[in-house]
N, CA, C, O and CB atoms as a CASP TS submission, in Angstrom:
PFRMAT TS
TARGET T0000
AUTHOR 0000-0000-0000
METHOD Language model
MODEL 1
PARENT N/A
ATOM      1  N   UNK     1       7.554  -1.155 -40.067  1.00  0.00           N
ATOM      2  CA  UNK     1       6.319  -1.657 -39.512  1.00  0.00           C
ATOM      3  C   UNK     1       6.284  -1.346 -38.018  1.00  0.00           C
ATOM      4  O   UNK     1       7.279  -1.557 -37.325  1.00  0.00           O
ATOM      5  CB  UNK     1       6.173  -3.176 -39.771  1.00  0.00           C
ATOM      6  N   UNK     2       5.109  -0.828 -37.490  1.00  0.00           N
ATOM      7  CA  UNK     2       5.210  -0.805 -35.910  1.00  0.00           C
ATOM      8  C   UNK     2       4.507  -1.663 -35.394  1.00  0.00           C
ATOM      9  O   UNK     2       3.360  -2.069 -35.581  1.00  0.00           O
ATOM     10  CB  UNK     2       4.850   0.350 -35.250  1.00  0.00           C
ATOM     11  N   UNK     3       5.599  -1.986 -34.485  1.00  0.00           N
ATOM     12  CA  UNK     3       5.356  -3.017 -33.119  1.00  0.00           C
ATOM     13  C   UNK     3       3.410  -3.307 -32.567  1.00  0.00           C
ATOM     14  O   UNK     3       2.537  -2.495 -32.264  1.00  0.00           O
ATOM     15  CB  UNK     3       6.370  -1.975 -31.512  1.00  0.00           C
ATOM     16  N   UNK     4       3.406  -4.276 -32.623  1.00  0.00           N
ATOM     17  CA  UNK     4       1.981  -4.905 -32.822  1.00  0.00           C
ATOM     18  C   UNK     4       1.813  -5.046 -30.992  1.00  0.00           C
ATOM     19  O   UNK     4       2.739  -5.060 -30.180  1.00  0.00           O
ATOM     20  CB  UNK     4       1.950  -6.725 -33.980  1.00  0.00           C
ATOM     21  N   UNK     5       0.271  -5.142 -30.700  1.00  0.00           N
ATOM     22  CA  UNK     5       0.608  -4.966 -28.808  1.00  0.00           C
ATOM     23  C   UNK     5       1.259  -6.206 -28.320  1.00  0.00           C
ATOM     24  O   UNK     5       1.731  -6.143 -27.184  1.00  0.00           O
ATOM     25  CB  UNK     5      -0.968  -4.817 -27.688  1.00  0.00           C
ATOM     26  N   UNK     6       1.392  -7.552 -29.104  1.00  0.00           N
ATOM     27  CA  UNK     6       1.768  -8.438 -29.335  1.00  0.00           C
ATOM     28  C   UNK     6       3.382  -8.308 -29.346  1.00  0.00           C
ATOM     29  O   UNK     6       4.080  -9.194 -28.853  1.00  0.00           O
ATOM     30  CB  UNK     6       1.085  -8.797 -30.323  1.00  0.00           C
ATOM     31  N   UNK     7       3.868  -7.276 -29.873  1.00  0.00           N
ATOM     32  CA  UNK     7       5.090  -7.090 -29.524  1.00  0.00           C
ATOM     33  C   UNK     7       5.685  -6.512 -28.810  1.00  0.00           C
ATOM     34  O   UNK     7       6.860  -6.735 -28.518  1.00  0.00           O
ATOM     35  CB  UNK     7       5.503  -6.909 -30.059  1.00  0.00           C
ATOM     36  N   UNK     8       4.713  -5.306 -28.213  1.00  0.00           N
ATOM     37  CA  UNK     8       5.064  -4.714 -26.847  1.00  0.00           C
ATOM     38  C   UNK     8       4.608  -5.197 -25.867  1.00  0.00           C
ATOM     39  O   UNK     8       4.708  -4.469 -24.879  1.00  0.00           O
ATOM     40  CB  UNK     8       4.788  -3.553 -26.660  1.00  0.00           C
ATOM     41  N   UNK     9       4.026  -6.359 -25.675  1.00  0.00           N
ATOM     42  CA  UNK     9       4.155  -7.022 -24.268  1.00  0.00           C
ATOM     43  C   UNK     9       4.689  -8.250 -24.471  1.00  0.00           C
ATOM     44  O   UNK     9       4.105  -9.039 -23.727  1.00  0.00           O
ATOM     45  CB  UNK     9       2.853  -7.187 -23.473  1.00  0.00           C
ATOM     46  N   UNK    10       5.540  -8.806 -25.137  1.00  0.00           N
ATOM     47  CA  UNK    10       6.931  -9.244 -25.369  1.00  0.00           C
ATOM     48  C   UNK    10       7.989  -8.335 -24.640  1.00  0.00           C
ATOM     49  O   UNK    10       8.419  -8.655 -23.532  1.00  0.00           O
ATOM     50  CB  UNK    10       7.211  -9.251 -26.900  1.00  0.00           C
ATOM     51  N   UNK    11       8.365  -7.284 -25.238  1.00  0.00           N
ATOM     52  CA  UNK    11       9.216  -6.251 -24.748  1.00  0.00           C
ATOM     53  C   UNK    11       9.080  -6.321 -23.851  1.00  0.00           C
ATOM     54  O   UNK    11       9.908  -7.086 -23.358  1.00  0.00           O
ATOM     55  CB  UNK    11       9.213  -5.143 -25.001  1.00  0.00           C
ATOM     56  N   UNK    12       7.887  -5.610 -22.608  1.00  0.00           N
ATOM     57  CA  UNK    12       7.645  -5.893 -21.402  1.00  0.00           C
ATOM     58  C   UNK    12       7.911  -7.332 -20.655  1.00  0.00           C
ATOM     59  O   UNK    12       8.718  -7.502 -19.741  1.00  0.00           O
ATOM     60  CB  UNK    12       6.475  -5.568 -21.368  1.00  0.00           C
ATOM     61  N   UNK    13       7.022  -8.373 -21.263  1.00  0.00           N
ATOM     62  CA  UNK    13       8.171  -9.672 -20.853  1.00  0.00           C
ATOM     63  C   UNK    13       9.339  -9.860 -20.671  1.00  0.00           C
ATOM     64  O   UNK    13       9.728 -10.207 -19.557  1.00  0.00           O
ATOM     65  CB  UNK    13       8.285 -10.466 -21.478  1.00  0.00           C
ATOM     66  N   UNK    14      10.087  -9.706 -21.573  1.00  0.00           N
ATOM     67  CA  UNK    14      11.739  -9.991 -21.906  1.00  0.00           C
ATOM     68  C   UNK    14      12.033  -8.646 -21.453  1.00  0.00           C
ATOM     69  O   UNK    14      13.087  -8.432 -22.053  1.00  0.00           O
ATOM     70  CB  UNK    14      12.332 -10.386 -23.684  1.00  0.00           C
ATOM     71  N   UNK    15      11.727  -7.371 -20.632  1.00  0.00           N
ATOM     72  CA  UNK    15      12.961  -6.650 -20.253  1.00  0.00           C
ATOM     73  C   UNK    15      12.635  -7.272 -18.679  1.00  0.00           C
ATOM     74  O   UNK    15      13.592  -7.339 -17.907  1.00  0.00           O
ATOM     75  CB  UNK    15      13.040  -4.698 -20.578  1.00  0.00           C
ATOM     76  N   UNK    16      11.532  -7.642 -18.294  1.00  0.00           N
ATOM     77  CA  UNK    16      11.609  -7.511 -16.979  1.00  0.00           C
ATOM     78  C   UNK    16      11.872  -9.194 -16.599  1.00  0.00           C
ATOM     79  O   UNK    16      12.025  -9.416 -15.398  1.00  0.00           O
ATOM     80  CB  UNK    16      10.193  -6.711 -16.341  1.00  0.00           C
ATOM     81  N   UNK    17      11.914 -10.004 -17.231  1.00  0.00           N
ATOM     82  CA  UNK    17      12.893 -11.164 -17.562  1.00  0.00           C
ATOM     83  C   UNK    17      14.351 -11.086 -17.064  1.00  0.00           C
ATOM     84  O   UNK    17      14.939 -11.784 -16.238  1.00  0.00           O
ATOM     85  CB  UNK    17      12.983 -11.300 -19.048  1.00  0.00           C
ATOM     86  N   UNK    18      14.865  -9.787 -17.979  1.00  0.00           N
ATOM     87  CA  UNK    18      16.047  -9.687 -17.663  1.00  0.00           C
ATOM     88  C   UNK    18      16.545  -8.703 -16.701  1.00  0.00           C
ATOM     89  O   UNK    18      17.728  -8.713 -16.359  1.00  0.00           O
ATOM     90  CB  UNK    18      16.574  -9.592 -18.652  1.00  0.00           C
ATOM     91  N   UNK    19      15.642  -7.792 -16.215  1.00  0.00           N
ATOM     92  CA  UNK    19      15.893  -7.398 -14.757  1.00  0.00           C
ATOM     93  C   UNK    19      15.799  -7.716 -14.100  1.00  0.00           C
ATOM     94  O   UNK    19      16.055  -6.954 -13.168  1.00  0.00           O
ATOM     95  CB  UNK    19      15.664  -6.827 -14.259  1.00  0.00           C
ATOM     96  N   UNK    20      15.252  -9.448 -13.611  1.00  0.00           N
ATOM     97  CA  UNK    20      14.846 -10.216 -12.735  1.00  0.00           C
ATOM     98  C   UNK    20      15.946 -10.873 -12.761  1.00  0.00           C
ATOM     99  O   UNK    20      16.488 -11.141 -11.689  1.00  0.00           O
ATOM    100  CB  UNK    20      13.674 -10.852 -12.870  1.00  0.00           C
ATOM    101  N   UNK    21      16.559 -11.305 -14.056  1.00  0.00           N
ATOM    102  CA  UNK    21      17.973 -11.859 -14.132  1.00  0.00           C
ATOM    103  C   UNK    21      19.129 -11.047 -13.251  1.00  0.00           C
ATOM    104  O   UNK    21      19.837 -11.648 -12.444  1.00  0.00           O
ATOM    105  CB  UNK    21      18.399 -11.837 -15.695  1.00  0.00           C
ATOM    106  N   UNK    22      19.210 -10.033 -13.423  1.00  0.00           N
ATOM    107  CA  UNK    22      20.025  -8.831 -12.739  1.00  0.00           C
ATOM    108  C   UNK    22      20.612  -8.854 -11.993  1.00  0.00           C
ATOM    109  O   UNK    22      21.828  -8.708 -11.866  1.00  0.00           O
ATOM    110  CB  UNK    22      19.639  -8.015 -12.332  1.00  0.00           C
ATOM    111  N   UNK    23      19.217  -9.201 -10.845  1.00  0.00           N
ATOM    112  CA  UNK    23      18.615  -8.514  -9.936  1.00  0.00           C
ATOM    113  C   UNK    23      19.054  -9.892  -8.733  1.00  0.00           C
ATOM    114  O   UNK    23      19.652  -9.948  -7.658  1.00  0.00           O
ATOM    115  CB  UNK    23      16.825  -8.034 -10.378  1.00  0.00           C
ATOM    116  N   UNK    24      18.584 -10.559  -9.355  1.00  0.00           N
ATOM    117  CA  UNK    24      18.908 -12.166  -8.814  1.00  0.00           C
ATOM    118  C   UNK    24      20.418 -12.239  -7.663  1.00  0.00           C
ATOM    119  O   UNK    24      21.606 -12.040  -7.916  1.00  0.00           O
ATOM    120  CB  UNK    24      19.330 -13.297 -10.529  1.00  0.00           C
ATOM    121  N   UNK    25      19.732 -12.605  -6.389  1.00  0.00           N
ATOM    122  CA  UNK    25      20.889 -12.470  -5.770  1.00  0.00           C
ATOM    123  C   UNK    25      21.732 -11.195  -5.240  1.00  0.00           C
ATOM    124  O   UNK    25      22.655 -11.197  -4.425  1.00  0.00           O
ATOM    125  CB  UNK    25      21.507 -13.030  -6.499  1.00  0.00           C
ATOM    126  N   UNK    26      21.295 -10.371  -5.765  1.00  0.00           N
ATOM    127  CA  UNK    26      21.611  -9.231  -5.252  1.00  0.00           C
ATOM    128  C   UNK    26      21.249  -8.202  -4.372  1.00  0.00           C
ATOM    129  O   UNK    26      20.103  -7.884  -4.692  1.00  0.00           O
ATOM    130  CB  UNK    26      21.707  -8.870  -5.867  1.00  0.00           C
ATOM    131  N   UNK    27      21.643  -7.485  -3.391  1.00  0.00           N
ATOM    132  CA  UNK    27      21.057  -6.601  -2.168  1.00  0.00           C
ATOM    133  C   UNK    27      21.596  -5.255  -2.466  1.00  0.00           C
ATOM    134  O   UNK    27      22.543  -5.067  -3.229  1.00  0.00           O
ATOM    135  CB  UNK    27      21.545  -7.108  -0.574  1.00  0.00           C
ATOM    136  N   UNK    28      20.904  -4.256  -1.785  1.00  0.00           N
ATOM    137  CA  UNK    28      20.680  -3.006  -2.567  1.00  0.00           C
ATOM    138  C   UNK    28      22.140  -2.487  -2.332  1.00  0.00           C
ATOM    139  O   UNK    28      22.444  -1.526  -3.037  1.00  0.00           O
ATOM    140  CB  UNK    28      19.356  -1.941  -2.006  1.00  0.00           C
ATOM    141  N   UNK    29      23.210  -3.001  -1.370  1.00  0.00           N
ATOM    142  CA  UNK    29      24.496  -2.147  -1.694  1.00  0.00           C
ATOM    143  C   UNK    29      25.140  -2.745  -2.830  1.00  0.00           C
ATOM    144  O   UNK    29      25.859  -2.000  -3.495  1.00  0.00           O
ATOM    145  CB  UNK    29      25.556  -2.068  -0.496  1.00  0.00           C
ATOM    146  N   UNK    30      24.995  -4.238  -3.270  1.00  0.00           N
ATOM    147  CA  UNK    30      25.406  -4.027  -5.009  1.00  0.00           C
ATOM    148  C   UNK    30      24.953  -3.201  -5.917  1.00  0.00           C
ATOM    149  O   UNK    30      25.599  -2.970  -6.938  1.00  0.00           O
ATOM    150  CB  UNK    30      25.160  -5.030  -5.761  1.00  0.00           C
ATOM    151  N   UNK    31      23.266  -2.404  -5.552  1.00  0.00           N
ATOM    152  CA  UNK    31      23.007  -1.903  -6.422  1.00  0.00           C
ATOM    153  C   UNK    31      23.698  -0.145  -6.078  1.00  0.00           C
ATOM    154  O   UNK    31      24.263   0.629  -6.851  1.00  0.00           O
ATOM    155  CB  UNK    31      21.493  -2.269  -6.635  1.00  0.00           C
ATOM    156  N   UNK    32      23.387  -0.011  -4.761  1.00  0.00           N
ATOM    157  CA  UNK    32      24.588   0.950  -4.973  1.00  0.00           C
ATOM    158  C   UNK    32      26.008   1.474  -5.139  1.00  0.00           C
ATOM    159  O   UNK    32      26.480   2.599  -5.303  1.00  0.00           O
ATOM    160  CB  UNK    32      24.530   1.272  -4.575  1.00  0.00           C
ATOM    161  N   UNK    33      26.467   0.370  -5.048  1.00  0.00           N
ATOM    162  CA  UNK    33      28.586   0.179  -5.815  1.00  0.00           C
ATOM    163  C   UNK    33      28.347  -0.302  -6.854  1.00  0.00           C
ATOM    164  O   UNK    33      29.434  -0.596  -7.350  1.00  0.00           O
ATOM    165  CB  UNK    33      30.019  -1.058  -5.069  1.00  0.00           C
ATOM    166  N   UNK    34      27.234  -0.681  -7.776  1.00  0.00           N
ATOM    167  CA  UNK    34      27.648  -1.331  -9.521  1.00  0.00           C
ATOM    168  C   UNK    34      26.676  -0.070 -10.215  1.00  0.00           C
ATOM    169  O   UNK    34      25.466   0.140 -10.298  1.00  0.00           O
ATOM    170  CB  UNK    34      26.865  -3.538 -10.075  1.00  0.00           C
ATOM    171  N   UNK    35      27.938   0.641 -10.659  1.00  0.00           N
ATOM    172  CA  UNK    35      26.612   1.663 -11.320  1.00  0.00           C
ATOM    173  C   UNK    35      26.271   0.882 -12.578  1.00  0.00           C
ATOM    174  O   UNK    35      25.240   1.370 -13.042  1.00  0.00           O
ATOM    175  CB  UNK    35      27.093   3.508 -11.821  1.00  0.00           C
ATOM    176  N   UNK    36      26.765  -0.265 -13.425  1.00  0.00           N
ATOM    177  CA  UNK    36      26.416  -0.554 -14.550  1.00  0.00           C
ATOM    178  C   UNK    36      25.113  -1.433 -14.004  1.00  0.00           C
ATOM    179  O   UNK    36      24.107  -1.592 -14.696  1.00  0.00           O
ATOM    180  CB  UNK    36      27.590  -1.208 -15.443  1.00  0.00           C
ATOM    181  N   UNK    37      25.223  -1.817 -13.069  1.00  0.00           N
ATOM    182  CA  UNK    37      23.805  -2.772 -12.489  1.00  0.00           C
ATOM    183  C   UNK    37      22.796  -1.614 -12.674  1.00  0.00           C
ATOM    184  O   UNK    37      21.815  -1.646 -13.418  1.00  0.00           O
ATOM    185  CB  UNK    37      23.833  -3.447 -10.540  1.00  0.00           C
ATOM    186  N   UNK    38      23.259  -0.388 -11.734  1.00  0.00           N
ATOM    187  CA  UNK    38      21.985   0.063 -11.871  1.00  0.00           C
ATOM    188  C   UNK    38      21.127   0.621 -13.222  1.00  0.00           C
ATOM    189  O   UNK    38      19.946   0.510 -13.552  1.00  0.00           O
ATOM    190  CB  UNK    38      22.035   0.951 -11.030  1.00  0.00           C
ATOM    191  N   UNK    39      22.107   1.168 -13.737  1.00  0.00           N
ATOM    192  CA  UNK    39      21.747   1.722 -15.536  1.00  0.00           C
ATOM    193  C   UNK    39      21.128  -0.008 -16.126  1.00  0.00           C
ATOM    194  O   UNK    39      20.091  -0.156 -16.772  1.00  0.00           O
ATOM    195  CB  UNK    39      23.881   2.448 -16.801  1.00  0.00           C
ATOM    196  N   UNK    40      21.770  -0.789 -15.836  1.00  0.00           N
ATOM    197  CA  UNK    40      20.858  -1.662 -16.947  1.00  0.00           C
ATOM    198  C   UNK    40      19.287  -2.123 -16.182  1.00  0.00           C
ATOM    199  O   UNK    40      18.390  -2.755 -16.740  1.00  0.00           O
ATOM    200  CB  UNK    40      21.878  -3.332 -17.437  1.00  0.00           C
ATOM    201  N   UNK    41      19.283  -1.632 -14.851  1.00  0.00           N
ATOM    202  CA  UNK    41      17.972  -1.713 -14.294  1.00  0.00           C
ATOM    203  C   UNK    41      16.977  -1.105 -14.785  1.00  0.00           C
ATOM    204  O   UNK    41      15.921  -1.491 -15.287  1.00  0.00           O
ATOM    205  CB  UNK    41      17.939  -1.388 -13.201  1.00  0.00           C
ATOM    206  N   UNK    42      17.574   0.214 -14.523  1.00  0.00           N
ATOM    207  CA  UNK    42      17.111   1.299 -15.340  1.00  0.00           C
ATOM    208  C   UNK    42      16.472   1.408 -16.587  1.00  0.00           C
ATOM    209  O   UNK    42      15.509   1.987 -17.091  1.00  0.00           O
ATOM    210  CB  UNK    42      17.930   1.888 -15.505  1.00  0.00           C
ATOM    211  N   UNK    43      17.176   0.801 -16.826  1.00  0.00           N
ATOM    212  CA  UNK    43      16.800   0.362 -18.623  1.00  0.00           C
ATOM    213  C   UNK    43      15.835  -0.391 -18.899  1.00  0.00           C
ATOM    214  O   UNK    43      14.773  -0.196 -19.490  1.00  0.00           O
ATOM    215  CB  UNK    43      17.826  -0.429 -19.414  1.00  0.00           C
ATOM    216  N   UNK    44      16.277  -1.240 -18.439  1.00  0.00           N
ATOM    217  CA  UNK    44      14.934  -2.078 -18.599  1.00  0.00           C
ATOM    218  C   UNK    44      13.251  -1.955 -18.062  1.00  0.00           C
ATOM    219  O   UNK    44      12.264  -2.560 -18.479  1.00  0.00           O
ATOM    220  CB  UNK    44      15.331  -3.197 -18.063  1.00  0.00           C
ATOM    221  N   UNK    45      13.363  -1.038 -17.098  1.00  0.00           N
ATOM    222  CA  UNK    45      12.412  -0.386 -16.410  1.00  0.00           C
ATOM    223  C   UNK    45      11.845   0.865 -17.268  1.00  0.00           C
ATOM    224  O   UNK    45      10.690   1.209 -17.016  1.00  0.00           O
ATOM    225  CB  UNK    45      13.007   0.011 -15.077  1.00  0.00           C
ATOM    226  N   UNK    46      12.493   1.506 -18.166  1.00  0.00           N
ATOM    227  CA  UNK    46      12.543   2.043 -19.242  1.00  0.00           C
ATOM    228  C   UNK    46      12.156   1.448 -20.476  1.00  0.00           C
ATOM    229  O   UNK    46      11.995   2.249 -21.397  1.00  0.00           O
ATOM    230  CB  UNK    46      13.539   2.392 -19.290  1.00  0.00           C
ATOM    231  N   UNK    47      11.972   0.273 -20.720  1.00  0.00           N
ATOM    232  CA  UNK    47      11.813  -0.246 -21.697  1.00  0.00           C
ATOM    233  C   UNK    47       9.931  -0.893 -21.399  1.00  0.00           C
ATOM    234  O   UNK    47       8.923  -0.891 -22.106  1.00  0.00           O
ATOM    235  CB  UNK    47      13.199  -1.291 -21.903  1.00  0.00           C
ATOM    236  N   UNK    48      10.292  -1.451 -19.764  1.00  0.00           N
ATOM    237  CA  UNK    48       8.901  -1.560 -19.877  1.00  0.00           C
ATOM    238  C   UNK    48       7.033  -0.868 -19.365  1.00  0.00           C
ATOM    239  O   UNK    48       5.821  -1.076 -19.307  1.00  0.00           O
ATOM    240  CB  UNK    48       9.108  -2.533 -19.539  1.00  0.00           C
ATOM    241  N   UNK    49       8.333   0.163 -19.089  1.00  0.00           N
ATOM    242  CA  UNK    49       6.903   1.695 -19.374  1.00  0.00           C
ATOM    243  C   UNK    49       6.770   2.211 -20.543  1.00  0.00           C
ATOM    244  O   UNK    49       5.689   2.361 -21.113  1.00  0.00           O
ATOM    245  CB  UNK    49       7.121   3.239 -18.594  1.00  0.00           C
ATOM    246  N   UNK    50       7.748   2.486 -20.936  1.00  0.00           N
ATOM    247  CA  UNK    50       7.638   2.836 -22.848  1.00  0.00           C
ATOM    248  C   UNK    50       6.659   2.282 -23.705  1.00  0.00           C
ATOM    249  O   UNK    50       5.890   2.906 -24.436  1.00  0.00           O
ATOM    250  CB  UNK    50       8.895   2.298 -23.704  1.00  0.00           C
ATOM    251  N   UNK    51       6.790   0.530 -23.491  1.00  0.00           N
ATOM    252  CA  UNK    51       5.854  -0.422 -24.788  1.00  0.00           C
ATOM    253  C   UNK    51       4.596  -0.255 -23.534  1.00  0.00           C
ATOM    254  O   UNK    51       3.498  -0.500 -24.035  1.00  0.00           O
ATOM    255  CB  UNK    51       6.572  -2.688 -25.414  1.00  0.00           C
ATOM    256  N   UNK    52       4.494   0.132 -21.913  1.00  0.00           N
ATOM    257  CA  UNK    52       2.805  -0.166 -21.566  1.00  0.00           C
ATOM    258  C   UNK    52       2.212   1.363 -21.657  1.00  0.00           C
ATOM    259  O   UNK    52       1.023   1.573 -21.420  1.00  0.00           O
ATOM    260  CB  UNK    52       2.459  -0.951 -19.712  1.00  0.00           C
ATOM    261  N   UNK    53       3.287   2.612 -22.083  1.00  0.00           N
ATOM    262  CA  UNK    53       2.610   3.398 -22.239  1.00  0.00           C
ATOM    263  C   UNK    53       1.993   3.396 -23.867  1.00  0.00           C
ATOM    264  O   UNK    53       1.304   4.325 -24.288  1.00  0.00           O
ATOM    265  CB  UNK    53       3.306   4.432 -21.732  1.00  0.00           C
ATOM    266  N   UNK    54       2.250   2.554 -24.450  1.00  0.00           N
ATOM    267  CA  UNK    54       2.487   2.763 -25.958  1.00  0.00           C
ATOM    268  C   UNK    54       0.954   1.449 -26.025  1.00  0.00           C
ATOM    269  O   UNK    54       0.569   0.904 -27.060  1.00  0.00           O
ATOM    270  CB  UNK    54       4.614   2.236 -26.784  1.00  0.00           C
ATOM    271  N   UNK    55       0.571   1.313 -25.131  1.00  0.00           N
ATOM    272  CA  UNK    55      -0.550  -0.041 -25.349  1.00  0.00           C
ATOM    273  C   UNK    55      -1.916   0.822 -25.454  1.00  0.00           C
ATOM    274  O   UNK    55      -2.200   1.880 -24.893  1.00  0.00           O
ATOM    275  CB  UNK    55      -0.640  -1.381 -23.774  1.00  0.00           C
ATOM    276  N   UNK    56      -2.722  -0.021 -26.414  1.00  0.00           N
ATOM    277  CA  UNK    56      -4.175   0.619 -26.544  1.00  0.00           C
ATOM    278  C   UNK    56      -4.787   0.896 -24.950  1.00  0.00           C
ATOM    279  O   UNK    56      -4.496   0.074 -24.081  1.00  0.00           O
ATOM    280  CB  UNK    56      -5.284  -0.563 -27.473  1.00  0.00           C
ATOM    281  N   UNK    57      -5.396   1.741 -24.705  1.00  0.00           N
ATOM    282  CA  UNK    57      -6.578   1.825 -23.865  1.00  0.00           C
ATOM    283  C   UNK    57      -7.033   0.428 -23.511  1.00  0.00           C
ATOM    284  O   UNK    57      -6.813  -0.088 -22.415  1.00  0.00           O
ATOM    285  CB  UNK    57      -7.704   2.607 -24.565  1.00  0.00           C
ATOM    286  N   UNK    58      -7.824  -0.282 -24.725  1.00  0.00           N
ATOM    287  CA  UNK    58      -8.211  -1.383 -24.472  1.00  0.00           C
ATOM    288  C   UNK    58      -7.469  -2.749 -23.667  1.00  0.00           C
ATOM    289  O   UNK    58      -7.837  -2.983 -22.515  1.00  0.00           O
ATOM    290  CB  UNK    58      -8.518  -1.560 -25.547  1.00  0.00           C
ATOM    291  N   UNK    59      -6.817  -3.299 -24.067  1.00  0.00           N
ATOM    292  CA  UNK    59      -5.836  -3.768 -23.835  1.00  0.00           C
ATOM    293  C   UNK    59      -5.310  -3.147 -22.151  1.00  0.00           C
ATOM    294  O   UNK    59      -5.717  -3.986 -21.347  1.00  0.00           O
ATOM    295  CB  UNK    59      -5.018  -3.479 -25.114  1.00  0.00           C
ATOM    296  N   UNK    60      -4.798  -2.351 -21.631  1.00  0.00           N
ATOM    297  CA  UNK    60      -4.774  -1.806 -20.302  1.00  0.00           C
ATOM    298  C   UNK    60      -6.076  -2.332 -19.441  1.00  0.00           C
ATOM    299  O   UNK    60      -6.031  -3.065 -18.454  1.00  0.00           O
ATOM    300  CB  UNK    60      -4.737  -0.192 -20.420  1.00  0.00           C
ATOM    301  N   UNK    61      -7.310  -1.741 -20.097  1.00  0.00           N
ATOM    302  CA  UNK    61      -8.749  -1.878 -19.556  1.00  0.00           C
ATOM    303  C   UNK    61      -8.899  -3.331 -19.284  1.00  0.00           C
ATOM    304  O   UNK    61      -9.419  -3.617 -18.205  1.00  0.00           O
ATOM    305  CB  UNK    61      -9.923  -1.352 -20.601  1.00  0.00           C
ATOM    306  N   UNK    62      -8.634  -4.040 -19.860  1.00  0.00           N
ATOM    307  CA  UNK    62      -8.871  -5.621 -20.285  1.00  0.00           C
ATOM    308  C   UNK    62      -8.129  -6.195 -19.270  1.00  0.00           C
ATOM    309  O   UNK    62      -8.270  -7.405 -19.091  1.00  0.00           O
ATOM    310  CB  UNK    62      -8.330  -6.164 -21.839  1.00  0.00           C
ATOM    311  N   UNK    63      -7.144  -5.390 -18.363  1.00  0.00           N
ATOM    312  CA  UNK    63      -6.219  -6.271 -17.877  1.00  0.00           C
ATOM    313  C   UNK    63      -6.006  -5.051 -16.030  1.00  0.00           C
ATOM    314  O   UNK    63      -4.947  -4.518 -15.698  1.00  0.00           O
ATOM    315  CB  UNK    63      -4.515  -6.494 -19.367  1.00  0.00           C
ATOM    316  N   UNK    64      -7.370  -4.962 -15.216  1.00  0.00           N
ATOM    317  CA  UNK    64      -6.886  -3.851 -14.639  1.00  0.00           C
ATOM    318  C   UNK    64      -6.006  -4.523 -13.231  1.00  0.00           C
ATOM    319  O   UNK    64      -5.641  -3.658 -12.434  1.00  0.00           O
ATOM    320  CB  UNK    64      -8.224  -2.755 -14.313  1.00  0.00           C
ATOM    321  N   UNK    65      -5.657  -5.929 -12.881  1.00  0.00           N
ATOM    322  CA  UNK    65      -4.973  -6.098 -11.853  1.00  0.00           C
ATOM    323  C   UNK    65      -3.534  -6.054 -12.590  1.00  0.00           C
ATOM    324  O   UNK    65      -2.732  -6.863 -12.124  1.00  0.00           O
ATOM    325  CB  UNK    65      -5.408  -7.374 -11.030  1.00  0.00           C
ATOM    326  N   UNK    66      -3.201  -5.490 -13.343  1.00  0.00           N
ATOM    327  CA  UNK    66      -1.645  -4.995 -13.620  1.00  0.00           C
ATOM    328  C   UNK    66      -1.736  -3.592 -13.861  1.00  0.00           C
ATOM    329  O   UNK    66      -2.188  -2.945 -14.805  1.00  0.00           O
ATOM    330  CB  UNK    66      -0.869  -5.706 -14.944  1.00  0.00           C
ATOM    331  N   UNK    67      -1.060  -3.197 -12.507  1.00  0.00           N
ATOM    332  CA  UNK    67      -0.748  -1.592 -12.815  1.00  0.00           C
ATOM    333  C   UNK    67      -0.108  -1.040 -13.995  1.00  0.00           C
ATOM    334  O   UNK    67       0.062   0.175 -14.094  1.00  0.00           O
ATOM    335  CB  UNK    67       0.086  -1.079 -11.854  1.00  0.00           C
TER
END
Protein backbone atom coordinates (compact mmCIF):
# COMPACT_ATOMS: atom_id res chain seq x y z
CA UNK A 1 0.00 0.00 0.00
CA UNK A 2 1.45 3.54 -0.54
CA UNK A 3 1.94 5.99 2.00
CA UNK A 4 -1.23 8.23 2.21
CA UNK A 5 -0.19 12.34 2.43
CA UNK A 6 -1.27 11.58 5.88
CA UNK A 7 1.65 9.51 6.14
CA UNK A 8 4.13 11.55 4.56
CA UNK A 9 3.70 14.41 6.67
CA UNK A 10 4.07 12.19 9.64
CA UNK A 11 7.45 11.21 8.15
CA UNK A 12 8.20 14.83 7.78
CA UNK A 13 7.07 15.34 11.43
CA UNK A 14 8.94 12.56 13.09
CA UNK A 15 12.24 12.99 11.02
CA UNK A 16 12.54 16.54 11.80
CA UNK A 17 11.43 15.68 15.46
CA UNK A 18 14.34 13.76 15.54
CA UNK A 19 16.80 16.08 14.03
CA UNK A 20 15.75 18.58 16.42
CA UNK A 21 16.49 15.87 18.98
CA UNK A 22 20.11 15.66 17.50
CA UNK A 23 20.69 18.74 17.14
CA UNK A 24 19.74 19.85 20.68
CA UNK A 25 22.57 21.36 22.41
CA UNK A 26 24.89 21.11 19.99
CA UNK A 27 27.32 23.76 18.04
CA UNK A 28 28.55 23.31 14.65
CA UNK A 29 32.14 21.91 15.75
CA UNK A 30 30.20 18.81 17.16
CA UNK A 31 28.77 18.73 13.97
CA UNK A 32 31.99 18.84 12.45
CA UNK A 33 34.06 16.05 14.73
CA UNK A 34 30.78 13.58 14.92
CA UNK A 35 30.54 12.37 11.50
CA UNK A 36 27.69 9.97 12.73
CA UNK A 37 25.82 13.30 13.92
CA UNK A 38 26.18 14.55 10.75
CA UNK A 39 24.92 11.46 8.48
CA UNK A 40 21.96 11.06 10.78
CA UNK A 41 21.22 14.84 10.06
CA UNK A 42 21.50 14.16 6.84
CA UNK A 43 19.15 11.66 6.89
CA UNK A 44 16.67 12.90 8.21
CA UNK A 45 16.79 15.95 6.03
CA UNK A 46 16.58 13.29 3.41
CA UNK A 47 13.72 11.83 4.62
CA UNK A 48 11.94 15.04 4.84
CA UNK A 49 12.31 16.25 1.20
CA UNK A 50 11.60 12.85 -0.14
CA UNK A 51 7.79 12.47 1.55
CA UNK A 52 7.37 16.79 0.59
CA UNK A 53 8.58 16.02 -2.75
CA UNK A 54 6.29 13.03 -2.96
CA UNK A 55 3.09 15.42 -1.73
CA UNK A 56 0.20 16.32 -4.14
CA UNK A 57 0.42 19.75 -5.75
CA UNK A 58 -2.59 20.41 -3.78
CA UNK A 59 -1.69 19.87 -0.51
CA UNK A 60 1.81 22.08 -1.08
CA UNK A 61 -0.69 24.86 -2.64
CA UNK A 62 -2.93 24.64 0.45
CA UNK A 63 -0.10 25.29 2.65
CA UNK A 64 2.22 28.15 0.86
CA UNK A 65 3.95 29.65 4.21
CA UNK A 66 5.96 26.27 4.38
CA UNK A 67 8.62 26.16 1.95
Amino acid sequence: MAPTEADRLRHMRDAASVALSFAQGKARTDLDADTMLTFALIRAIEIIGEAAARLPAAVRDAHPQIP
